[in-house]
Structures are given as C-alpha cells and as structure tokens.
C-alpha positions in Angstrom: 0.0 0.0 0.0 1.2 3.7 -0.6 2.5 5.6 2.0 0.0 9.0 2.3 1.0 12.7 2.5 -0.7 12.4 5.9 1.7 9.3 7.3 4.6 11.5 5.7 3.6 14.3 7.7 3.7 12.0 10.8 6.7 10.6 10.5 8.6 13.9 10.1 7.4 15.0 13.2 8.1 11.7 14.6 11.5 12.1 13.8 12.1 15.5 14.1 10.8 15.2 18.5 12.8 11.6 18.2 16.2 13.2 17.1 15.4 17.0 18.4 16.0 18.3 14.6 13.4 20.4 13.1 15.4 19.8 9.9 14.4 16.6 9.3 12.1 16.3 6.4 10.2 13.1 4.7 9.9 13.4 1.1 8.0 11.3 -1.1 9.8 8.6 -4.0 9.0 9.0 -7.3 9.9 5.7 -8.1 8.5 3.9 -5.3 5.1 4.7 -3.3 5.8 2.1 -0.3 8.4 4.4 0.6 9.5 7.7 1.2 13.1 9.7 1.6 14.7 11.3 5.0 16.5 14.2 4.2 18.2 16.4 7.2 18.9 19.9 6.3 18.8 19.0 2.3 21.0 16.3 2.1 19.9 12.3 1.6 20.3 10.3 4.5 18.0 7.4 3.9 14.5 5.8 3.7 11.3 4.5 5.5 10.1 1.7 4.3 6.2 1.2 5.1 5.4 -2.7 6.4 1.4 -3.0 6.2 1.6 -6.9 5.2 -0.8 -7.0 8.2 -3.3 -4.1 7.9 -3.5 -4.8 11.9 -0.1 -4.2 12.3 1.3 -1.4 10.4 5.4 -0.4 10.9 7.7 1.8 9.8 11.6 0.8 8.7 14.1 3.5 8.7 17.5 2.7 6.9 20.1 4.8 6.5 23.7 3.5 5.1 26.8 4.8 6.6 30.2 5.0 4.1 33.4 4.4 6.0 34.8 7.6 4.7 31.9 9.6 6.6 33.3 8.0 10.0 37.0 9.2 9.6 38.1 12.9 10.8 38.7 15.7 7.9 42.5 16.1 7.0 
C-alpha cells in the first residue's frame, strides 16, 4: 500500500521530536510509493520503508547506510 501525505507528515514530526532536529524532512519517491526519503537539512540520509503486510499491524523501517569515509576525521 502507498505511504500518504498524511503518514509522511507524521513521520517527520516523529522524527524531528525523536532526534530533536526540526530539519528533518520526509519526502515522497518518485519511483516507489511504499516508501518515502529522510532528508536532514537537504541532504539524503535514507529511507522509510512502510510494512502493512498485516493491515492490523502497520510499521515503519528507517535505513540509512553509513560509508566508512563519513566515520574518519577531515584532514
């Protein structure tokens, strides 16, 4: 099932009280509706994955991939 505007809108202020960052914004896929992109202050840092396989028992996934070369200190 497609994630709404109004689950969108949720999440984002989900996230942005979770993490205390108003910058946080969810952004709906063109190329997937299931789904939607996290970006924090404009830049891509992952995606929520809607799980409604059981209408009872909708869930939310957030992934977000860390590169190696984000984790070591600027030269």
């Amino acid at each position: 099932m497609d994630m709404t505007p109004e689950e969108m809108t949720k999440l984002q202020k989900y996230m942005q009280d979770k993490f205390g960052n108003a910058n946080i914004l969810i952004r709906e896929r063109s190329q997937a509706k299931d789904s939607a992109e996290v970006l924090m202050q404009g830049e891509f840092i992952g995606i929520i994955y809607k799980d409604d396989e059981d209408p009872e028992d909708v869930s939310y996934d957030f992934n977000m991939a860390i590169l190696k070369i984000d984790l070591e200190p600027a030269a």
